[in-house]
C-alpha positions as CSV (number, residue, x, y, z in Angstrom):
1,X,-83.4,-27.3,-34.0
2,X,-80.4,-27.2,-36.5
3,X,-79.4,-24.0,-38.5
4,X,-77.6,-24.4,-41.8
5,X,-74.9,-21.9,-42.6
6,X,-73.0,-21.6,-45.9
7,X,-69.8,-22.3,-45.8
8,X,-66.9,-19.4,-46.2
9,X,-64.9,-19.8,-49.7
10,X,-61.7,-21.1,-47.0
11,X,-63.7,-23.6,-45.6
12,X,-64.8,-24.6,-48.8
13,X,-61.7,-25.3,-49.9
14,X,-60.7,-27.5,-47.2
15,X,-64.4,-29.1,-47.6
16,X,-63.2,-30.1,-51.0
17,X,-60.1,-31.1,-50.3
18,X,-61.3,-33.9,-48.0
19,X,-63.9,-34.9,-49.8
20,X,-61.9,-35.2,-52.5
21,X,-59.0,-37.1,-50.2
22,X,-61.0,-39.0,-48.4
23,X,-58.0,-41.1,-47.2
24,X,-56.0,-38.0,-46.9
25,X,-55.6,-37.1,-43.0
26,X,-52.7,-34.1,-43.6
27,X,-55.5,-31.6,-42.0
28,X,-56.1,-33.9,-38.7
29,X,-54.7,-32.7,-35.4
30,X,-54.4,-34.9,-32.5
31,X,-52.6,-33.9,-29.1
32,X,-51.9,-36.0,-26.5
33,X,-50.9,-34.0,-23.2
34,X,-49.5,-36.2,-20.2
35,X,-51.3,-34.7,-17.3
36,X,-48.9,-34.7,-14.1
37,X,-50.1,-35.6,-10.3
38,X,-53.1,-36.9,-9.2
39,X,-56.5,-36.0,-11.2
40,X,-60.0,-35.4,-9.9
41,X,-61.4,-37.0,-13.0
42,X,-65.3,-36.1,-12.7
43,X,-64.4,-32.4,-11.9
44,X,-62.1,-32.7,-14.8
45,X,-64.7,-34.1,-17.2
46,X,-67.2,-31.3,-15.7
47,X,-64.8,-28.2,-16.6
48,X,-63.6,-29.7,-19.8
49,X,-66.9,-30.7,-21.0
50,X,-68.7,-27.0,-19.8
51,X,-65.5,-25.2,-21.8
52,X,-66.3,-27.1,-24.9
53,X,-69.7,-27.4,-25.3
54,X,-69.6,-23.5,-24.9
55,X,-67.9,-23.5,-28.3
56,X,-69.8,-23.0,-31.7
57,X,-67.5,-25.4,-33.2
58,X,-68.6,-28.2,-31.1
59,X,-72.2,-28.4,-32.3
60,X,-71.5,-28.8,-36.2
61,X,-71.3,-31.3,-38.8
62,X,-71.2,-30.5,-42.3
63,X,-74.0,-31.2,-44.6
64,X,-74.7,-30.7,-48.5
65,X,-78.3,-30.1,-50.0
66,X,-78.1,-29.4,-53.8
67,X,-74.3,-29.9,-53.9
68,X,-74.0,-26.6,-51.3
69,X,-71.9,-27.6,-48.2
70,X,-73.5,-26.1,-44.9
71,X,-72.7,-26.0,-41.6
72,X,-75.4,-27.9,-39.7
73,X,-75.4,-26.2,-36.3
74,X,-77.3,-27.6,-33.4
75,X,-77.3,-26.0,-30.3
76,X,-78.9,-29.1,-28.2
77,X,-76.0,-31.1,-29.0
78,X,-73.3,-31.7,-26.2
79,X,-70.1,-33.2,-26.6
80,X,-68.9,-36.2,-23.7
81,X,-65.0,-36.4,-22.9
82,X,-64.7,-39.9,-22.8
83,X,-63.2,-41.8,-20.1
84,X,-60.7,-44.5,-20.9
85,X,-59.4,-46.7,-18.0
86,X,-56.9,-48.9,-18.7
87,X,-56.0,-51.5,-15.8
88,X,-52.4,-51.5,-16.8
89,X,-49.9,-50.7,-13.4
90,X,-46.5,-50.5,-15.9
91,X,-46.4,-47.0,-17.0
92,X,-44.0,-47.9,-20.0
93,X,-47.2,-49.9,-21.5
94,X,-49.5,-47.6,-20.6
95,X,-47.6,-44.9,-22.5
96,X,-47.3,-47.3,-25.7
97,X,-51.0,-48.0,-25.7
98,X,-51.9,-44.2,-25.8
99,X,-49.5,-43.3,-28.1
100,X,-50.4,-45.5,-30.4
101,X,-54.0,-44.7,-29.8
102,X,-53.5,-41.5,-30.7
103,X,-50.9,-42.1,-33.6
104,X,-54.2,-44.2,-35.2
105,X,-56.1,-41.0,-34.6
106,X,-53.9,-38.8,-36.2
107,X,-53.8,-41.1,-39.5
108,X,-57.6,-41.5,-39.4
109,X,-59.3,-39.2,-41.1
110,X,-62.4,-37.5,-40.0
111,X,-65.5,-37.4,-41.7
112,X,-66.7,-34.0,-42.2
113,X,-70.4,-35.6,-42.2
114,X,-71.0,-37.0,-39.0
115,X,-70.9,-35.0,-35.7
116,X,-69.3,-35.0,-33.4
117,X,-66.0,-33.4,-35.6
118,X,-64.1,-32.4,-32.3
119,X,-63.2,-35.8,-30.3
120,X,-62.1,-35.9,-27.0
121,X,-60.5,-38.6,-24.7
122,X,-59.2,-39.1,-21.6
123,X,-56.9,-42.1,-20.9
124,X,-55.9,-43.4,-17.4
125,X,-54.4,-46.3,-15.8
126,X,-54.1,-48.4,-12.4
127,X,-51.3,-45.9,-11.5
128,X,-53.3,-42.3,-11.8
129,X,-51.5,-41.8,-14.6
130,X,-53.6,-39.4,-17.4
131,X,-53.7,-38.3,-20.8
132,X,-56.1,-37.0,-23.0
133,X,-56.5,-36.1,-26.4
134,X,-58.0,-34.1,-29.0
135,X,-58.8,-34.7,-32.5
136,X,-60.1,-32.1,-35.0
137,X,-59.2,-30.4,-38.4
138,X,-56.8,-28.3,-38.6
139,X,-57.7,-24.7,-40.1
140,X,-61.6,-25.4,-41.1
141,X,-61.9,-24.3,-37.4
142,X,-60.1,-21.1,-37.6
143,X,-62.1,-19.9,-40.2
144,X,-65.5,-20.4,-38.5
């Protein structure tokens, strides 16, 4: 079952702000982190998803009734890194493709709407090479 929360008069303003700017991604951050050696990717995805799915943040989407913004805040939802494999065996084209995977994500913005609002990948090739990334909006989450 969802809760609705109003929204603080920060998060408001950043509310408005997007709406307003819907093309406007200047409060999107992406990372992308290399990860080094060789990854146990299901105990990986186990850890990262049990750390996130602990987090308020993770179960929210924003919703308006009567022109209010609320935080809609549903515990039964759970957030799923998702697994990327790429087949590629040259690490410099591997690299490209991610980056520019996650340059796209930085320039997209998100929609404040639709859960889930954090977005998590992880990216790996032929070569047991990893990344992952992150997407989210900057400051709305510090203020929760």
């Amino acid at each position: 079952m969802a809760v609705k929360i109003k929204l603080t008069k920060a998060q408001e303003k950043i509310y408005n702000f997007i709406r307003l700017n819907k093309n406007d991604a200047s409060y999107n951050i992406t990372y992308l982190c290399e990860i080094l050696g060789e990854l146990n990717v299901e105990r990986y995805k186990y850890i990262y998803e049990g750390y996130i799915n602990a987090l308020d943040v993770a179960k929210v989407n924003i919703v308006v009734e009567e022109k209010i913004p609320y935080h809609n805040v549903d515990e039964n939802r759970k957030n799923q890194l998702r697994i990327i494999d790429f087949t590629d065996k040259d690490r410099a084209a591997f690299q490209k493709k991610v980056k520019a995977i996650a340059n796209m994500r930085k320039s997209t913005p998100i929609d404040l709407s639709k859960w889930p609002l954090l977005e998590f990948e992880l990216y790996k090739n032929a070569e047991k090479l990893s990344y992952v990334t992150d997407q989210y909006v900057t400051h709305y989450y510090r203020c929760l």
